[in-house]
Residue frames relative to the residue before (quaternion, step in Angstrom):
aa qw qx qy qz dx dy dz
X 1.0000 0.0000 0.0000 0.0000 0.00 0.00 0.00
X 0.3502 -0.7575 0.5201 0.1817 3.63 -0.75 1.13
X 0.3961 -0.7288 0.5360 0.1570 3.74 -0.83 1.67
X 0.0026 0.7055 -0.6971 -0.1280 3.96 -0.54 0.26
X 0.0269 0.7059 -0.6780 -0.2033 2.87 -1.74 0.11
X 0.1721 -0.8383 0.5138 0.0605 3.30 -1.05 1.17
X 0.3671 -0.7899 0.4899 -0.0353 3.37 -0.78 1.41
X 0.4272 0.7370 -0.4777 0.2149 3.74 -0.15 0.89
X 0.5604 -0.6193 0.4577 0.3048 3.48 -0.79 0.24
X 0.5754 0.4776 -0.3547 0.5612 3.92 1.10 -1.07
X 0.3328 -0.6313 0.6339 0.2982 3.24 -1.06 0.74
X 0.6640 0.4708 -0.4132 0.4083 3.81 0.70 -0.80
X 0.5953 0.5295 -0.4699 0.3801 3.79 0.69 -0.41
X 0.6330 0.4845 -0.4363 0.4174 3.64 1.01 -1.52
X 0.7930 0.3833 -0.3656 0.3009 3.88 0.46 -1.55
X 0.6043 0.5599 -0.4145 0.3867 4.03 1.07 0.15
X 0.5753 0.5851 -0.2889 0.4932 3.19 1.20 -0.51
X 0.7334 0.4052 -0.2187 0.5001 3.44 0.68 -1.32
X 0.6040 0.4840 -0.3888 0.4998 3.64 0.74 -0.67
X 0.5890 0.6135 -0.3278 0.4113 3.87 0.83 -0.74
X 0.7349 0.1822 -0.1697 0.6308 4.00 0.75 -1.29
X 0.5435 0.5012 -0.5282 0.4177 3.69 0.25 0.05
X 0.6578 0.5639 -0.2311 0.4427 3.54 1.14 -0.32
X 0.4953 0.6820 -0.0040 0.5382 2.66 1.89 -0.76
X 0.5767 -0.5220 0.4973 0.3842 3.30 0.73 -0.63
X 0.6695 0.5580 -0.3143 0.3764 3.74 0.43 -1.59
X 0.4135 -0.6461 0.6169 0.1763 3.46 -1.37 0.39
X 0.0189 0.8859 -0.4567 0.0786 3.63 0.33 0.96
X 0.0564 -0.7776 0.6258 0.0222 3.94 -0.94 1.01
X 0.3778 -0.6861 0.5987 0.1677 3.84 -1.13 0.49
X 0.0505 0.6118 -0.7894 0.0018 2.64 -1.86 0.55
X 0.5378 -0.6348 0.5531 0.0426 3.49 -1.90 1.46
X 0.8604 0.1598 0.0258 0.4832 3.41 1.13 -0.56
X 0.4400 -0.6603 0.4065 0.4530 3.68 -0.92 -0.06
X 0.6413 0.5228 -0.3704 0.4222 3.64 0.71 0.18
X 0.5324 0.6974 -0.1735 0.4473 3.28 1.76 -0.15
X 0.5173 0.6473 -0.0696 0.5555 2.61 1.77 -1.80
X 0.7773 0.5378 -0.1389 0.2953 3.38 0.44 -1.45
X 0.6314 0.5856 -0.1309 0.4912 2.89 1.35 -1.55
X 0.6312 0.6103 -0.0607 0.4748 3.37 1.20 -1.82
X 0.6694 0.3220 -0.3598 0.5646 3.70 0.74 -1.09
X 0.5048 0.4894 -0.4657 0.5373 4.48 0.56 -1.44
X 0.7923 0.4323 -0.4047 0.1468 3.82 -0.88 -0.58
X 0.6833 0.2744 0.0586 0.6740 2.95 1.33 -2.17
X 0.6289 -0.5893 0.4974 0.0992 3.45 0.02 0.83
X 0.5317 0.7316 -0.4224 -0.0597 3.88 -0.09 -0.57
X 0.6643 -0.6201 0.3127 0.2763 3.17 -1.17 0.59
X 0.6860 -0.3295 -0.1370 0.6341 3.37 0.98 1.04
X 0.6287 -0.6181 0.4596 0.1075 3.54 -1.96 0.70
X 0.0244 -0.7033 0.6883 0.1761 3.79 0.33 0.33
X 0.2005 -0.7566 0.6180 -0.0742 3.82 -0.92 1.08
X 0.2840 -0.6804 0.6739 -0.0469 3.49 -1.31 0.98
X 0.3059 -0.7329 0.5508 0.2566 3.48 -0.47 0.90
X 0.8370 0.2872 -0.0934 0.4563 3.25 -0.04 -1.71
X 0.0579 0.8207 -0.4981 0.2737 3.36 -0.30 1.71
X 0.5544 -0.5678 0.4553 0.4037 3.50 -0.64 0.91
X 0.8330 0.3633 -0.0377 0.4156 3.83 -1.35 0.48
X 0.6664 -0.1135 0.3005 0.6729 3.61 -0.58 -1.66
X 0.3473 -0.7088 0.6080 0.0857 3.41 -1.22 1.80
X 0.5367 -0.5378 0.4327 0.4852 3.78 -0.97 0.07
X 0.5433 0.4741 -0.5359 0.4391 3.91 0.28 -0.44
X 0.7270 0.4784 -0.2938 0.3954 3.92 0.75 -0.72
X 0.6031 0.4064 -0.3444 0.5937 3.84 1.14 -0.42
X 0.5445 0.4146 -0.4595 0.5660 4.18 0.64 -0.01
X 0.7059 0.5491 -0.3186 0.3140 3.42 0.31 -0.61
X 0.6928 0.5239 -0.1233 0.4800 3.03 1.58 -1.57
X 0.5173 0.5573 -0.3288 0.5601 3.50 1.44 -0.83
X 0.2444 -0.6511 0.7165 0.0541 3.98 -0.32 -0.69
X 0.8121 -0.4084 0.3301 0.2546 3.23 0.34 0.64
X 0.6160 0.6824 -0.2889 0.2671 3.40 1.23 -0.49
X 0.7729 0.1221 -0.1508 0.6041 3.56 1.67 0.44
X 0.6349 -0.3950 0.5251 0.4064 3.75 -1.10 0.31
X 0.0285 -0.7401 0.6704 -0.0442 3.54 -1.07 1.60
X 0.2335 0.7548 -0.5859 -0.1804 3.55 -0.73 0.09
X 0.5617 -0.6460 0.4342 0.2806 3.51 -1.13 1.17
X 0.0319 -0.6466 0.7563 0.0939 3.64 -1.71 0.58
X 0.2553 0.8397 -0.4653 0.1149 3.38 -1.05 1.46
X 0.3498 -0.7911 0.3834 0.3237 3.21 0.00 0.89
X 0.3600 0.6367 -0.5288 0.4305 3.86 1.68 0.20
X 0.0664 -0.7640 0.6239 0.1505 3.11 -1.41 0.77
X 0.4202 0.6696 -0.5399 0.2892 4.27 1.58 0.30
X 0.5406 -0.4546 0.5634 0.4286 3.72 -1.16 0.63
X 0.7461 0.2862 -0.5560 0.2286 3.49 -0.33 -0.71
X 0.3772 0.7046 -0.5186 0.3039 3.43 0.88 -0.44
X 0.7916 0.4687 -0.1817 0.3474 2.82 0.29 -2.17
X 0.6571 0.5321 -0.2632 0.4646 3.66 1.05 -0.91
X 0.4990 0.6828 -0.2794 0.4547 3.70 1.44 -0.48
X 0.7853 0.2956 -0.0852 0.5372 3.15 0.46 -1.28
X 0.4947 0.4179 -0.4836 0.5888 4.13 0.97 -0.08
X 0.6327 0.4419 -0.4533 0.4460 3.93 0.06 -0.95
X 0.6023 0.4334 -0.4925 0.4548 4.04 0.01 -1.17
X 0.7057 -0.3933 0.4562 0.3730 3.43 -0.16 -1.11
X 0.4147 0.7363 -0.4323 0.3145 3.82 0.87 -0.17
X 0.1966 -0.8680 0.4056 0.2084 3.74 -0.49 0.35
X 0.8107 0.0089 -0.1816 0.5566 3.41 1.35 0.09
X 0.0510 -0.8247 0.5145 0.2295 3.73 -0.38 0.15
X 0.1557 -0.8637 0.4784 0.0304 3.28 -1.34 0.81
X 0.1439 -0.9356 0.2975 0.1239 3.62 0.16 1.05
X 0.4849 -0.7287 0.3601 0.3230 3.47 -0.99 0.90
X 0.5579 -0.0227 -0.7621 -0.3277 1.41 -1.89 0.64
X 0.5749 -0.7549 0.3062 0.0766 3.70 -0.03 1.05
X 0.0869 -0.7467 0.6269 0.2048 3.49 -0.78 0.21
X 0.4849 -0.6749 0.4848 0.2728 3.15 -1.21 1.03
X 0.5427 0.4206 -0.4755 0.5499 4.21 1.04 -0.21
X 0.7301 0.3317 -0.4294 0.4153 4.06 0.18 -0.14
X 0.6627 0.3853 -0.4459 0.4621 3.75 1.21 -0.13
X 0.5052 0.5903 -0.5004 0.3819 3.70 0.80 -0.06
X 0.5219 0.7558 -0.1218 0.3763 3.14 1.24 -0.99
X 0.6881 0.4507 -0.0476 0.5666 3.48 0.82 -1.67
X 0.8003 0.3001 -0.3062 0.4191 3.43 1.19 -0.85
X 0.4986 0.5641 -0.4305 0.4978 3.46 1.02 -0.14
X 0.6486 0.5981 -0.2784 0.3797 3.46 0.93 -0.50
X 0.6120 0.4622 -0.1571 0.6222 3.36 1.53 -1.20
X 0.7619 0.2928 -0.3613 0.4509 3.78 0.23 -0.85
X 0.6229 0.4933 -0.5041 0.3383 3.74 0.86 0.25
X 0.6479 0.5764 -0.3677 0.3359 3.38 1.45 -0.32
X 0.4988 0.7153 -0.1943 0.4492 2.95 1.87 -0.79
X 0.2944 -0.7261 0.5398 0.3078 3.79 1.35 -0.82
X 0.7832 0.3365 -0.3941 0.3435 3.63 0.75 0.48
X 0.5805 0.5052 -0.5739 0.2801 3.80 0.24 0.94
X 0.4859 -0.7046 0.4825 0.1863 3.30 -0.72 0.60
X 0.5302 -0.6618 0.3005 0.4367 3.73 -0.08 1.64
X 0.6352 -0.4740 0.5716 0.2124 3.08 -1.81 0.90
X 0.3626 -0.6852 0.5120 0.3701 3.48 -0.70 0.75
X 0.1567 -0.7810 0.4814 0.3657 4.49 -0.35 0.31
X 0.7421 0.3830 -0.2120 0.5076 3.62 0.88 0.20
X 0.0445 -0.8231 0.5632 -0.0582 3.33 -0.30 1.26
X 0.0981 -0.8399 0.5302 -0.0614 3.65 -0.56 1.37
X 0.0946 -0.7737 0.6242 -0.0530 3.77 -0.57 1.64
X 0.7975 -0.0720 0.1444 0.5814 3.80 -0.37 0.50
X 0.7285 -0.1048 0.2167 0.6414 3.82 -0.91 -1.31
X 0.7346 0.4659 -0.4268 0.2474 3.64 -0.04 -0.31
X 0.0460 -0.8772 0.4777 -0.0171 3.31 -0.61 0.90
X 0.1073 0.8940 -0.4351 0.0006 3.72 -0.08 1.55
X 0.2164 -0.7526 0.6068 0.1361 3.29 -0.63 1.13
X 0.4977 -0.7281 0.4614 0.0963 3.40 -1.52 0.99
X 0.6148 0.7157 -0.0721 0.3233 3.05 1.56 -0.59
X 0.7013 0.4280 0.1360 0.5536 2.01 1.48 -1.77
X 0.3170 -0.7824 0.4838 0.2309 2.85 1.61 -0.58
X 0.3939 0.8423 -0.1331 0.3429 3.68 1.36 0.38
X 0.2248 0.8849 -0.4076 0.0151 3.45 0.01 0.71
X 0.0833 -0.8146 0.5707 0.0624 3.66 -0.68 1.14
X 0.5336 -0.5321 0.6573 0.0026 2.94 -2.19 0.75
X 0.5800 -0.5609 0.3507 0.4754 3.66 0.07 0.12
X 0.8513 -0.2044 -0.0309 0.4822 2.51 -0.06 2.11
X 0.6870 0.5130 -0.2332 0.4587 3.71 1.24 -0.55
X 0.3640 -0.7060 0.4935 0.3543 4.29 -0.60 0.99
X 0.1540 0.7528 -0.6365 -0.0668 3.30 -1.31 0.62
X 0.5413 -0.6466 0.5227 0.1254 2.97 -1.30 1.97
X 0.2792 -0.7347 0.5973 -0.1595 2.95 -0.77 1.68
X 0.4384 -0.6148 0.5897 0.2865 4.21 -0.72 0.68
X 0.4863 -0.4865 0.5025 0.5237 4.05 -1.02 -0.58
X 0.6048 0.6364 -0.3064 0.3679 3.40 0.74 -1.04
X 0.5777 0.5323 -0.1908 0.5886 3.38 1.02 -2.01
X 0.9190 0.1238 -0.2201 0.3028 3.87 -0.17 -0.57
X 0.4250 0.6596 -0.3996 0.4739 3.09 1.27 0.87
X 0.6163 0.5060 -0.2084 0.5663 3.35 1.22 -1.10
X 0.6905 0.4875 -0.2432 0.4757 3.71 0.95 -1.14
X 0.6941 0.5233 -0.2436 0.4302 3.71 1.42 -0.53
X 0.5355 0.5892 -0.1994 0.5712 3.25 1.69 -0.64
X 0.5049 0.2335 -0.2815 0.7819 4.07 1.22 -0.54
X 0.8283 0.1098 -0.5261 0.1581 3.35 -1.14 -0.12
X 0.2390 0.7944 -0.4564 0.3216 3.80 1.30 0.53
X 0.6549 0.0687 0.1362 0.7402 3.38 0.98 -1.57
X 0.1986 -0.6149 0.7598 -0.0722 3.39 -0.83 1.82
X 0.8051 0.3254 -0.2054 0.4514 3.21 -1.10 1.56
X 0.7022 0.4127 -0.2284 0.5334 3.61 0.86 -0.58
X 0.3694 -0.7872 0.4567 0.1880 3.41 -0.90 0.82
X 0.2479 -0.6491 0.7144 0.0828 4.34 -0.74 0.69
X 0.3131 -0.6548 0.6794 0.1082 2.83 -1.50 1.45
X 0.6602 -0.4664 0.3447 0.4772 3.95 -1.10 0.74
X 0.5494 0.6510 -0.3822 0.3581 3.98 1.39 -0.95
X 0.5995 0.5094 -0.3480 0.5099 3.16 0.94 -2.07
X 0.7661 0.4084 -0.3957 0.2995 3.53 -0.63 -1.53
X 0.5821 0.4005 -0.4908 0.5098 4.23 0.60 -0.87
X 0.5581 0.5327 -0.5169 0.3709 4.15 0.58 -0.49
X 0.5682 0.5277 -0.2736 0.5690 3.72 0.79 -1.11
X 0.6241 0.1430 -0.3394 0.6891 4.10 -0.14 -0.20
X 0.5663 -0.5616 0.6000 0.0628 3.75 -0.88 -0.24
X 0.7486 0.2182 -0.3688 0.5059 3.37 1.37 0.41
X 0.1779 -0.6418 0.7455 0.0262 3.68 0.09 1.57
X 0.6019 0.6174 -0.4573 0.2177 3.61 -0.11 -1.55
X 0.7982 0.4476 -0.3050 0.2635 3.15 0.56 -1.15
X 0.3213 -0.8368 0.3321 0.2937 3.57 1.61 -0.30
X 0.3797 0.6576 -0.5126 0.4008 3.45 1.69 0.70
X 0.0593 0.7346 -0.6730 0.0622 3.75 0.07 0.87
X 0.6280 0.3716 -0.5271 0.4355 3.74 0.14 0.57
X 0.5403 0.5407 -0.5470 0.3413 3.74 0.77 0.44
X 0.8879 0.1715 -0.3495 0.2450 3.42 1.36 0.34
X 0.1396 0.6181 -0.6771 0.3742 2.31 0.44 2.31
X 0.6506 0.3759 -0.3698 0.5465 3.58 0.75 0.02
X 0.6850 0.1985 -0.4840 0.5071 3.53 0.38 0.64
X 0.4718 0.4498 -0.5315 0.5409 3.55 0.28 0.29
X 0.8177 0.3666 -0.2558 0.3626 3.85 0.07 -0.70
X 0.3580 0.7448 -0.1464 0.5438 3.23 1.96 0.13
X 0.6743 0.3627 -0.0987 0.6357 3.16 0.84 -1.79
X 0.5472 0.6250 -0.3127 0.4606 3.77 0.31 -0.82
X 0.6616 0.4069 -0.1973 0.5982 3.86 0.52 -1.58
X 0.7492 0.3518 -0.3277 0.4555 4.08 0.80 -0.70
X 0.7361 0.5380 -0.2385 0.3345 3.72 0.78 -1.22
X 0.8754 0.2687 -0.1001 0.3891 3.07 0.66 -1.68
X 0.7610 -0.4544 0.2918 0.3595 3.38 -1.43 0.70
X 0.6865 0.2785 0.1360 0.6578 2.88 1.26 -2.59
X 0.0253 -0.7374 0.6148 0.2787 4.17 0.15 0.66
X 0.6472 0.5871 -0.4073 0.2656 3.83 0.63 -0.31
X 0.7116 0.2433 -0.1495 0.6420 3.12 1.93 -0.07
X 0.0589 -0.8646 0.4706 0.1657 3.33 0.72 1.18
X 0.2905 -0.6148 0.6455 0.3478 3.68 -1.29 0.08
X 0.7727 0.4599 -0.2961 0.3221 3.91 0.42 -1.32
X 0.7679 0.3165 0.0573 0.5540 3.26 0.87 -1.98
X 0.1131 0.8584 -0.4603 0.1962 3.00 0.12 1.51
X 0.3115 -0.8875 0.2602 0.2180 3.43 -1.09 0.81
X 0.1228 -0.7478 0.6277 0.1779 4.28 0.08 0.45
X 0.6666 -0.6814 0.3019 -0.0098 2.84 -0.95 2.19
X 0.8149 -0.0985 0.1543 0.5499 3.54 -0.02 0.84
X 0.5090 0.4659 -0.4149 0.5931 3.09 1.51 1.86
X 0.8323 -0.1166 0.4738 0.2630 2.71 0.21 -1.92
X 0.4333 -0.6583 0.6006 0.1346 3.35 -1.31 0.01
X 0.2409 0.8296 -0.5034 0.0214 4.20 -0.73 0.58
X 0.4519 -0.6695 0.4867 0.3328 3.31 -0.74 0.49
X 0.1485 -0.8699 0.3967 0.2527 3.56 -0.39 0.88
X 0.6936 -0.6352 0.2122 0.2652 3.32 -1.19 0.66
């Protein structure tokens, strides 16, 4: 299981982020500051650093510096000047990623980095929950044993629940998964959730897979 550690001042960035790869799978710890960060990355070792620049105290360009290379860094900044960006690759950082961000292109960046690194352990491409059966590759979704044509949207959202069977996704998290939170239409997934339903379930008025937890959310059930 890949450890992250994610380093930001917003408390709401650290608890969306963390709530995002803990869902994931990833083992994920915080830090409030860059001296935190620092302390936090020297002790526990993790397998790569999700980094804030503009931090109370010690700035991220200073905790890359202080590290030396001694783990996978990737930058979070709402700076958008190359030199910035060229700053923090020179210290040592290996990708930077500015806000505001989607959390399916930063999942992305980090699978990307911990494969260069040589320490995540393949992604399962086929995830299997009862009758449903989604392959990633393939881009592919079965029914017992039966194809069902799925939208991008419709199987993104449906890949993101069947990741973590059992865990609930606020309507926020899931618009994180498609990449447009920004837009703040969080009732568009209720129409792909109600979509999937009309494709998945036997009874959609009684779902079995895509299920809802009142005044939360959405989960894939187990």
């Amino acid at each position: 299981m890949p450890s992250l550690l994610i380093a930001d001042d917003s408390a709401s960035v650290r608890t969306l982020v963390r709530d995002y790869f803990e869902a994931q799978g990833y083992a994920v710890l915080t830090a409030a500051d860059g001296s935190e960060a620092l302390a936090t990355a020297r002790e526990v070792g993790p397998d790569l650093l999700l980094l804030d620049v503009m931090m109370p105290g010690l700035d991220g360009f200073e905790v890359v510096r202080q590290l030396q290379g001694t783990m996978p860094v990737i930058l979070l900044t709402a700076r958008v000047a190359e030199m910035d960006r060229v700053v923090g690759l020179e210290l040592g950082a290996d990708d930077y990623v500015t806000k505001p961000f989607s959390l399916h292109e930063l999942a992305a960046r980090v699978r990307a980095v911990l494969r260069r690194s040589r320490r995540e352990p393949p992604a399962p491409s086929v995830l299997r929950e009862g009758d449903v059966v989604l392959d990633r590759a393939r881009h592919r979704v079965e029914v017992a044993g039966a194809e069902v044509p799925l939208t991008p949207s419709e199987f993104t959202v449906l890949e993101t629940l069947m990741a973590a069977p059992g865990r609930v996704f606020s309507r926020l998290q899931l618009l994180e998964a498609l990449g447009n939170a920004e837009s703040g239409a969080e009732r568009t997934v209720d129409v792909h959730v109600r979509n999937l339903r009309a494709k998945l379930e036997a009874d959609p008025a009684t779902p079995t897979y895509v299920q809802t937890v009142f005044g939360v959310g959405y989960r894939f059930g187990a």
